[in-house]
Each structure stands twice: as structure tokens, then as C-alpha cells.
C-alpha positions in Angstrom: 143.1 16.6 15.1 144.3 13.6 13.7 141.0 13.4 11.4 141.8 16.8 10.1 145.6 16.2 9.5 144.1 12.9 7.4 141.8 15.1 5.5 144.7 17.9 4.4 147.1 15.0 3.5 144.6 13.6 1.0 143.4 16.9 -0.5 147.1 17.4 -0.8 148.1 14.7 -2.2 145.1 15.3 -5.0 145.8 18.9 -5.3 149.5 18.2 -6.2 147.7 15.2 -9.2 145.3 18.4 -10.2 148.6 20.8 -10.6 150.5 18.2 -12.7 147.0 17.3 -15.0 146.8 20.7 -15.2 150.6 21.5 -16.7 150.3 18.1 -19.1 146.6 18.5 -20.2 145.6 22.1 -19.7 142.2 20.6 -17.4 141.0 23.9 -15.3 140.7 23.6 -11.8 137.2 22.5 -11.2 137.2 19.7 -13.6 140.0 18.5 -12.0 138.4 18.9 -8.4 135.6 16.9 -9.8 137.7 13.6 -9.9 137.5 13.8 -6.2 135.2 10.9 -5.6 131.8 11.4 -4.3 129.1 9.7 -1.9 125.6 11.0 -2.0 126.7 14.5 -3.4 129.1 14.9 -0.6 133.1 15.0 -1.3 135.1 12.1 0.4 137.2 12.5 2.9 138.3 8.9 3.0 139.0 6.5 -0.1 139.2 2.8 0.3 142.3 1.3 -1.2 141.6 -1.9 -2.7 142.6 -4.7 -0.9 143.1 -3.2 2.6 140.9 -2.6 4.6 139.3 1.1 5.0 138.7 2.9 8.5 137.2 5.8 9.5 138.0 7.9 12.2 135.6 8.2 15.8 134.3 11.9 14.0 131.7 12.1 11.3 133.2 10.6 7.7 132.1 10.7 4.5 134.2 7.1 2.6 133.9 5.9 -0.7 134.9 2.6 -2.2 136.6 1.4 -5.4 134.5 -0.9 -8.4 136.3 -3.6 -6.6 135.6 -5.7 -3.5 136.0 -3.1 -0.5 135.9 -3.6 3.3 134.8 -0.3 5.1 134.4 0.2 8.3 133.4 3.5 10.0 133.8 3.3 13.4 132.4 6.1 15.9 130.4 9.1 13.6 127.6 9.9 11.5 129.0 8.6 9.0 128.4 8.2 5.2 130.0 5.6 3.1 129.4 4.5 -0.4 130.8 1.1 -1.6 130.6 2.0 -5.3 131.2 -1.7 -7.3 132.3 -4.8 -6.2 131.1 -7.3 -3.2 131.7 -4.8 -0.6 131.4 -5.4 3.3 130.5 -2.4 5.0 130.0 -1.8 9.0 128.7 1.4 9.8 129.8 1.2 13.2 128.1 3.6 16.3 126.6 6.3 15.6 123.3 7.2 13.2 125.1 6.3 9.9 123.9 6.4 5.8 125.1 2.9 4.1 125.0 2.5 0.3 126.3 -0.5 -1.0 127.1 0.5 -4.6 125.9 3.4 -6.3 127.2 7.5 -5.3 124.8 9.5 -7.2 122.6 12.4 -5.5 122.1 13.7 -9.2 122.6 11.0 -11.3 121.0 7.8 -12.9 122.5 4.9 -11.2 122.4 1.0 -11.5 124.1 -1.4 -8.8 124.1 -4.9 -8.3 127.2 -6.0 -5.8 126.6 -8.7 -3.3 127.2 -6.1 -0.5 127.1 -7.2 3.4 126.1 -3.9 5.6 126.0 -3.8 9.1 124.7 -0.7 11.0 125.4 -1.5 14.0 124.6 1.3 17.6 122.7 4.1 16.2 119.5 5.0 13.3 121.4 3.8 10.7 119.9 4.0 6.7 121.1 1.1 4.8 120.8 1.1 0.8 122.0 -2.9 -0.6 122.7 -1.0 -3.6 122.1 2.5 -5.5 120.7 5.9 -4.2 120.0 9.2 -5.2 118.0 11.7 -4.3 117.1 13.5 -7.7 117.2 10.6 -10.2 116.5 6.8 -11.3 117.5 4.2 -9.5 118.1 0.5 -9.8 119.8 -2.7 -8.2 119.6 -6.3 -8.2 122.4 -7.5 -6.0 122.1 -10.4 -3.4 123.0 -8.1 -0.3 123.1 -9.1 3.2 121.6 -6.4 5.8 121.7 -5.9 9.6 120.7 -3.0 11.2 122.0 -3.8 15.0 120.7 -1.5 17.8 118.6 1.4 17.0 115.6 2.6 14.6 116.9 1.8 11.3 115.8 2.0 7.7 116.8 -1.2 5.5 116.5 -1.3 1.8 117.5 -4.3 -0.2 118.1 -2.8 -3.3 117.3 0.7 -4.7 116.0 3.9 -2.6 115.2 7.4 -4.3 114.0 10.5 -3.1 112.8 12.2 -6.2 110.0 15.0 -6.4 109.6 13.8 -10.1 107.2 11.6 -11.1 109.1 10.2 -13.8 111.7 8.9 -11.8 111.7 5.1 -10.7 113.8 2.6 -8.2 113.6 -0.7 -9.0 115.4 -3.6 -7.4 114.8 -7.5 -7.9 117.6 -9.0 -6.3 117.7 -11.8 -3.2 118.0 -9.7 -0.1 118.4 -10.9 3.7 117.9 -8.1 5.9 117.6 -8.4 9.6 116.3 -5.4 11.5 117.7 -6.8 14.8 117.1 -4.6 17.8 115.3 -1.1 17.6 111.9 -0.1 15.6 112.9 -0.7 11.7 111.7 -0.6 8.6 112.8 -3.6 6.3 112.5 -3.2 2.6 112.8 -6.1 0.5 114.1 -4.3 -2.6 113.0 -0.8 -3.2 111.8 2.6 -2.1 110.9 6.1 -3.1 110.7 9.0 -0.9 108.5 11.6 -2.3 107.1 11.1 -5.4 107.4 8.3 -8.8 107.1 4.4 -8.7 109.0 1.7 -6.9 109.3 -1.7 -8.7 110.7 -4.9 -6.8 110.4 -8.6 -7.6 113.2 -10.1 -5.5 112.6 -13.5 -3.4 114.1 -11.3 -0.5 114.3 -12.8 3.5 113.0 -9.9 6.1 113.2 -11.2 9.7 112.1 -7.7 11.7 113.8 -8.9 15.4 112.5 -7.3 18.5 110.5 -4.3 19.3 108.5 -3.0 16.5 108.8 -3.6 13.0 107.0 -2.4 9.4 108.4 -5.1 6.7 107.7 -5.0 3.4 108.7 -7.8 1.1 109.1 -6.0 -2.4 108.6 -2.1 -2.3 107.5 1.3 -0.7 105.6 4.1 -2.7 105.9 7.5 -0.9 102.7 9.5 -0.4 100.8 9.6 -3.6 103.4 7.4 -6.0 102.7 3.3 -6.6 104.5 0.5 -5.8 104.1 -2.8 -6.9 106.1 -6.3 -6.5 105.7 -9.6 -7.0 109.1 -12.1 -5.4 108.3 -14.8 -3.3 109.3 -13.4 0.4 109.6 -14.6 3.4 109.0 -12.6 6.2 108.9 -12.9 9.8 107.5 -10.3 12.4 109.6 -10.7 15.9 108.2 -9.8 19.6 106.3 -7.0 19.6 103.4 -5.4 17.7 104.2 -5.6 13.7 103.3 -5.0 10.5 103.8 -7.3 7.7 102.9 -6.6 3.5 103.9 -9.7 1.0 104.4 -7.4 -1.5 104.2 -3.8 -2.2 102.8 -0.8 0.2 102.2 2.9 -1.1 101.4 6.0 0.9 98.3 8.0 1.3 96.8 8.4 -1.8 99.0 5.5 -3.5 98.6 2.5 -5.6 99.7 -0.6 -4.8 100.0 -3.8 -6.7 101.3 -7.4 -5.5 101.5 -11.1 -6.5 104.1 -13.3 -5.2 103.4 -16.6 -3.0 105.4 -15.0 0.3 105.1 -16.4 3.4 104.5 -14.1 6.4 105.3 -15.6 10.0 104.1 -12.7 12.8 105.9 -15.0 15.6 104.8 -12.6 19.0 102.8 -9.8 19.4 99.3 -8.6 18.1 100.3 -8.5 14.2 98.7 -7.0 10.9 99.7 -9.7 8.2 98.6 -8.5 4.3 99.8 -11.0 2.3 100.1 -9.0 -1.3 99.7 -4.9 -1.1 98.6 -2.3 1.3 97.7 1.4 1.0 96.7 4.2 3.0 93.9 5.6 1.4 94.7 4.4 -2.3 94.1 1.6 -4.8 95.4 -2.1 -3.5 95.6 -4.8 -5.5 96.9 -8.3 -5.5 96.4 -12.1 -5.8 99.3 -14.5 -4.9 99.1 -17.7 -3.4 100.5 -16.7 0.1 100.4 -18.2 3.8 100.1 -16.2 6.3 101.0 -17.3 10.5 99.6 -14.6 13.0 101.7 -16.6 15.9 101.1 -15.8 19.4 98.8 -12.8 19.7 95.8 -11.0 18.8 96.5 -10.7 14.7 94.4 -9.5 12.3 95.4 -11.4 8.7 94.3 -10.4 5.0 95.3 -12.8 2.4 95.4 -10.6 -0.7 95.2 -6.6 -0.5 94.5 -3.7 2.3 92.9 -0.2 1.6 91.7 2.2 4.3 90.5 4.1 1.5 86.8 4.3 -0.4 88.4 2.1 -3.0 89.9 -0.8 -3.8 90.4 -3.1 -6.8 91.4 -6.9 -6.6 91.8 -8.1 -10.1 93.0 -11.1 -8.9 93.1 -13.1 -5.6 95.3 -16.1 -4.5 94.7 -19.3 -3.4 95.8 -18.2 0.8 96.4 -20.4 3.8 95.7 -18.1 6.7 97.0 -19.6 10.6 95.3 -17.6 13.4 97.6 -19.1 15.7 97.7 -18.8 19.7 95.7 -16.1 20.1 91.9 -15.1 20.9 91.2 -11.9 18.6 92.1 -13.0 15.8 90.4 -11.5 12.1 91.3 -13.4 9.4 89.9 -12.4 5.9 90.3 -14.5 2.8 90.8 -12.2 0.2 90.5 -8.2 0.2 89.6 -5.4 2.9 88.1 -2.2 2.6 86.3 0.6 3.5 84.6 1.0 0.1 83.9 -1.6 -2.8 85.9 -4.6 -3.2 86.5 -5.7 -6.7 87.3 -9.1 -8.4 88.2 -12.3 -8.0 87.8 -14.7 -4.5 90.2 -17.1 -4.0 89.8 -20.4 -2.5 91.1 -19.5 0.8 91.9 -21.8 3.8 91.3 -20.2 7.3 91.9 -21.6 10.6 91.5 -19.5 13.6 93.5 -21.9 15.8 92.2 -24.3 18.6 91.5 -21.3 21.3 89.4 -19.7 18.4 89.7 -15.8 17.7 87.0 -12.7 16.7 86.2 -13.8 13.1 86.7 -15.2 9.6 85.8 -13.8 6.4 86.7 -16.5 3.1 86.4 -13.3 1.1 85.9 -9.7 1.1 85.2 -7.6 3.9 84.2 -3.9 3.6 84.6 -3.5 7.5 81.7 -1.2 8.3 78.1 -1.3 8.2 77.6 1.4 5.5 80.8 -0.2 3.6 80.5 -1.1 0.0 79.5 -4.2 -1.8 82.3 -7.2 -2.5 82.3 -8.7 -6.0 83.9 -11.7 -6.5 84.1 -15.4 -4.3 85.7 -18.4 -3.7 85.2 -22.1 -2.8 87.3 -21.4 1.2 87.4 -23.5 3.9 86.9 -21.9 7.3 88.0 -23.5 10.5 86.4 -22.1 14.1 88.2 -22.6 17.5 87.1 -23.0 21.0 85.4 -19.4 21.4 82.4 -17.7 20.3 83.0 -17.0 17.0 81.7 -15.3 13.4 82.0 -17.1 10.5 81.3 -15.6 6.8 81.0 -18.1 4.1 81.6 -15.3 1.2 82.0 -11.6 2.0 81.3 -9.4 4.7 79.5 -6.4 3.2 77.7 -3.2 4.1 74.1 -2.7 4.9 73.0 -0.2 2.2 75.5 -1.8 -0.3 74.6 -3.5 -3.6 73.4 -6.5 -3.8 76.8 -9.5 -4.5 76.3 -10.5 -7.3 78.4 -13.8 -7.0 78.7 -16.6 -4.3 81.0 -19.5 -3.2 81.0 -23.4 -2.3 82.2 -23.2 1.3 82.7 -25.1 4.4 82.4 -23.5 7.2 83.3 -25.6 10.7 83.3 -24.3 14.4 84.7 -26.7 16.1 83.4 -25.4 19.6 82.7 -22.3 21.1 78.5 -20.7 20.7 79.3 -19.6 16.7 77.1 -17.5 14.1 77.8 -18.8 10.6 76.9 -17.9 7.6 77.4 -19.7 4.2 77.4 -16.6 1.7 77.6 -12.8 2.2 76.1 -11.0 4.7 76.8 -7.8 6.9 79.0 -8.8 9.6 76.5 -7.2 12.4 73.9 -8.7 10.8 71.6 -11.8 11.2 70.7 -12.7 8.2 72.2 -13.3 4.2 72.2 -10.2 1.6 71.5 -10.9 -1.9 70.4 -13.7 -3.7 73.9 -15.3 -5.0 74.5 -18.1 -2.5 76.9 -21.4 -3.4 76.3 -24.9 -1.7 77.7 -24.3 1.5 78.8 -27.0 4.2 78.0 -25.4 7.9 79.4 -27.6 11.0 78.6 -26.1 14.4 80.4 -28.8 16.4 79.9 -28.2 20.0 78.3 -25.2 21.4 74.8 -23.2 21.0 75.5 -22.6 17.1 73.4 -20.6 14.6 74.1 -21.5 11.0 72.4 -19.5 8.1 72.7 -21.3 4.6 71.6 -18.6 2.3 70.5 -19.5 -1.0 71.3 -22.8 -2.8 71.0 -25.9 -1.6 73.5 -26.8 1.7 74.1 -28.5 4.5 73.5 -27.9 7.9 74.9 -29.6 10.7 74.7 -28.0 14.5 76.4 -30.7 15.9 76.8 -32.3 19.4 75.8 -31.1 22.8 73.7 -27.5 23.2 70.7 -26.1 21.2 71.9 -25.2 17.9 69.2 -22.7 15.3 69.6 -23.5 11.4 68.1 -21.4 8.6 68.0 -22.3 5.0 66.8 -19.4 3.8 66.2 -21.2 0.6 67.2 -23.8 -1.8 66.5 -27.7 -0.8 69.0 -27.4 2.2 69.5 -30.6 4.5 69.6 -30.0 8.6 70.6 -32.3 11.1 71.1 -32.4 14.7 69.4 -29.0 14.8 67.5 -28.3 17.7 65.6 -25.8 15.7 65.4 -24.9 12.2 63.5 -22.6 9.5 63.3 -22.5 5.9 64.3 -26.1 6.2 62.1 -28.6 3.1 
């Protein structure tokens, strides 16, 4: 009762303004309703004074700011509140509430760049740093501050639209922290589209995902078949359970995706997928910053540069990556690019280290996954380092079987460091026992302790089994050196 007393006083009090424009200034009746401020298409109920701070009511409310600095808090409710301009601070309160820090619009091109604070808090809360709509442009670019508090929340630094049209863009490029806190959220370092169009971010944003399960993305989200593409320098860090992490830019289905900042991706607990520039469902990726990437306790699989679980896949470019296994004994790191199909491009010069208790497998390039995969172009000069378990170890790229031959192959060190290992110094198939192609580079192959098999591959390397157990090195060919091989082939 007292919410609906509020509401009649306020629609009163702007009826009686309509009656006396209407006398002075002959406006009708529905342009003069059309002053009425709106959030997200929806009429407010609520206007913020500026100044004083605003409150809701413990029902559903629909409040709208000023273009100055507002303070806005929601309480109980579904609610929906639009700062408009300004440095607003905005707390949601309980309930499952919509948060847009500047911009109104559900119809119309809007820009926003405020240095908002929005706090979700109880509920699955959707918070939007700074302009929305759901049938036009969008764009933002302020330094906003996000928490989502308890619940499954969506948090977007900068820009979110929900248009069917192609045409229509959000863009955001501003410096975001956003802090999904408790529940299953989806961080967004600046911005997003829903259904169709691009989304275009380049903020250095700060994404820490907090407990349970998280998806972070550090520059933007295409929706099924749009494209996305980024390129700030991020930070993000996972939390305690199973996460996802993308440096840069992530598009649906049948997407595109494009990346290349130098982010740094930190999985901290749980069995983590780290991708340190784009990612796609069954799409185009592409990407080639210089990024570090930390699995952290766990089984994590890390890629360095791009991800496509499609037949496709296109790295133009690939970045100089550090990749950490970390605690952990599955990890998969590769170098550069994974796909089902062909990987295309550039290799960078990658450093690996699965960690002193070792992990599944390390790939300083390309891997096309399967064994009737695709072929990887491209290599780099990568260190790879081994751990205490029985481990594989690709020089190059992991390719498939029936795949064309690589055409191109890297200077690489490969070392152990314990544990019976299989190395091999160029490309190869990754179920395989031998090198594929004639491109090889002048590898460096360390077994270190353990019953080791190192296969060289063309060019002229070096082989070194190590201490302790019978190790087996191959040249294959080139003038290769072996020592402290038990037994050898192909060796001058």
C-alpha cells in the first residue's frame, strides 16, 4: 500500500506539470506523458533527486537517475534501475534485479561512460557498467566498479545489446573491475550482444570470478552467429571451482572471434579451461597476444592464443605465451591454437611448464585434437618444460593422421625433467610414434630421469636421455647428436 500511494503521488504530481504545459504551450497529452522518465522502455515509478539519496520500496521498482551523480538503492524486489549520467552508485539490493549504470534506451542509440559502482547483491542480478538496449547501438567506456553478491549473475563492464539486427553494435573500452562473488556468473569485461550484430571491447578490465563456477571473458561476447573481438590487457582470475577463462573475445555457435591483448589469466582452484586470446563454439577464432596463463591447483587445460570446436580456425597471428600448469596432474597445455579442423598461421615462441608433479601433455604449437584432425601451419622457437609424470611432449604441432603434410617447423627445447616421457621435436600426431612431414627445426630433447623416448625429426638436434633408466633416441634424420641413450636409431 504504501508503494502504491508513492506511485499516485508522483503521477500526480506530473499530471498536474502535463495540465499546466498543456494550458501555456498547447503540448497534447502523450507528448507530455513522454517526459516521464524511462528505464529500459519501462515508465519510472521512482526518480532519484539529485543529491539525496534514492530508495526503493520491498515490491518490484522500476528507478531512474538524474545526468548527475546518483545513489540508488533498491532494496527488496525485482527491481530495475537506470543511473542515467553521472558517477552513480547503485545497490540492487535482494531480489533478481536489472542494473544499468548510464544509459535508458530499449529503442534507442545510446552512449555512456560514468564511473558507476553496482552492487547486486541476494538474487540473479544483470548488471550493465553503462548503456543498454534491446533494439539498438550501444556503447560505453566508463571505469565502473561491479559486484554481483550472492546468486547467478550476469556482469557487463560496459555496453550489452540485444538486437536481432546485424547492423547493430555494443562497444565498450573502458577499465572495469567486476567481481562475480558468490553464485555461478558470467563476468564480461566490456561488452555483449544478445542475439545477433558485433561486440567490440578493448578495455584493460579486472574480472576476479569468486566461488562456485564462473565463465569470464576479458573484452566481449558475440551471441550465436555474430563476432566479437577485443584486444585490452585483462587480468582475470578464475576462483574455486571448475572455470572458464577467454583473454579476449568469445562468440557463439557459428561466431567469429578475434583477440590480442597481453592478459593474464590466473585459474587459482578447480579443473580450469584458460584461452588466452578468443574462443568459439563452432566458428572462426583468432588471436595472437603476448599472454600468461596460471592453471593453479587442478586438472587445467591451457591454450595460449585461440579455441574452435569447429572445422575451422584461422590464427593470423600468435603471441609470445607463458603457460603455468601449476599443481595439478592432467594438465594440457598448448602453445598456440586448437582445433578440430586446420590451424592457420603464425607459432609463437611459447614457454610451457607443466609444473614439478607433471600433467597429460604439451603442445609449443597447434593441436588439431583428433586423429583425423587437420594439418597446423605455422611454428615457433617454445620451450617446453616436463614434470614428474609420464608425460607427451610436442616440439611443433599436434596434427591428424590423414592431414597435410606441415609445411613449417620450430627450434625447440623440449625437457622432461622426470617421469617415463615421449618427446618429439617437430609435428607429429599426438597418438603417434613417429614425426609427420619433412619440416623439422634444430630441436634440443632432455629426458632427464626416467625411461624416455625422444624423436628428433628432421634437422640436425640434440638428444639427451639423461640419468638413470633406459632411454630410446631417434634422429630420424639430419646429423643429430645422442648422448646418454641406451639405445638409438637414425643416429650418424
Amino acid at each position: 500500500m504504501v508503494k502504491r500511494r508513492f506511485k499516485r503521488r508522483a503521477v500526480a504530481g506530473a499530471s498536474s506539470a502535463v495540465l499546466m504545459a498543456c494550458m501555456t504551450i498547447g503540448l497534447g497529452v502523450a507528448e507530455a506523458r513522454a517526459q516521464v522518465p524511462e528505464c529500459q522502455g519501462f515508465a519510472a515509478e521512482i526518480v532519484a533527486m539529485p543529491g539525496t539519496p534514492t530508495y526503493g520500496t520491498p515490491e518490484r521498482d522500476v528507478i531512474v537517475g538524474t545526468s548527475g551523480r546518483d545513489v540508488i538503492h533498491g532494496l527488496d524486489g525485482d527491481d530495475l534501475i537506470c543511473g542515467l549520467g553521472g558517477n552513480d552508485t547503485i545497490d540492487g539490493g535482494h531480489g533478481s534485479d536489472i542494473l544499468v549504470g548510464d544509459g535508458p534506451s530499449i529503442d534507442q542509440s545510446v552512449t555512456g561512460s560514468g564511473n558507476d559502482t553496482l552492487l547486486g547483491g541476494p538474487g540473479n542480478d544483470i548488471l550493465v557498467g553503462d548503456a543498454s538496449s534491446v533494439d539498438q547501438s550501444v556503447a560505453g567506456g566508463g571505469n565502473d566498479t561491479l559486484r554481483g553478491g550472492e546468486g547467478n549473475d550476469v556482469l557487463v563492464g560496459d555496453s550489452r545489446a540485444a538486437s536481432l539486427d546485424a547492423s547493430e553494435t555494443a562497444s565498450g573500452g573502458g577499465n572495469d573491475r567486476i567481481y562475480g562473488e558468490e553464485g555461478r556468473d558470467q563476468l564480461i569485461g566490456d561488452s555483449e550482444t544478445g542475439f545477433g550484430g558485433a561486440a567490440r571491447g578493448g578495455g584493460a578490465d579486472h574480472l576476479d570470478g569468486g566461488a562456485e563456477i564462473d565463465f569470464l571473458v576479458g573484452d566481449s561476447r558475440g551471441s550465436f552467429s555474430g563476432s566479437s573481438s577485443g584486444g585490452g590487457n585483462d587480468r582475470l582470475y578464475g576462483g574455486e571451482e571448475r572455470d572458464q577463462l577467454i583473454g579476449d573475445s568469445s562468440s557463439g555457435a557459428v561466431g567469429t572471434a578475434t583477440g590480442g591483448g597481453s592478459d593474464y589469466l590466473d585459474g587459482a582452484v578447480g579443473n580450469d579451461v584458460l584461452v588466452g586470446d578468443s574462443s568459439t563454439g563452432a566458428g572462426t577464432a583468432s588471436g595472437g597476444g603476448n599472454d600468461q596463463l596460471v592453471g593453479g591447483e587442478g586438472n587445467d587445460q591451457l591454450v595460449g592464443d585461440s579455441r574452435s570446436q569447429g572445422l575451422g580456425g584461422d590464427t593470423k597471428e600468435a603471441g609470445n605465451d607463458v603457460l603455468l600448469g601449476g599443481p595439478g596432474t592432467a594438465d594440457f597445455l598448448t602453445g598456440d591454437s586448437e582445433y578440430i579442423g586446420n590451424a592457420y598461421g603464425a607459432g609463437g615462441n611459447d614457454l610451457l611448464d607443466l609444473g614439478d608433479d607433471g600433467g597429460e601433455a604439451a603442445i609449443g604449437d597447434h593441436n588439431t585434437r583428433f586423429t583425423n584432425g587437420g594439418t597446423a601451419f605455422g611454428s615457433g622457437n617454445d620451450r617446453i618444460i616436463g614434470g614428474s609424470r609420464n608425460e607427451v611432449l610436442i616440439g611443433d604441432s599436434s596434427v591428424g593422421v590423414d592431414a597435410e603434410t606441415p609445411p613449417t617447423a620450430g627450434n625447440d627445447v623440449l625437457d622432461g625433467r622426470g617421469g617415463n616421457d615421449q618427446m618429439f621435436g617437430d609435428n607429429t600426431d599426438f597418438f603417434s610414434t613417429r614425426t609427420y612431414g619433412t619440416a623439422g627445426g634444430s630441436d634440443t630433447l632432455r629426458g632427464s630421469d626416467g625411461a624416455d623416448t625422444l624423436t628428433a625429426g628432421p634437422r640436425n638436434d640434440l638428444l639427451d636421455g639423461g640419468a638413470d633408466s633406459p632411454d630410446e633416441c631417434d634422429g630420424e634424420a639430419g646429423t643429430d647428436t645422442a648422448i646418454r641413450c641406451e639405445s638409438t636409431a637414425n643416429i650418424p
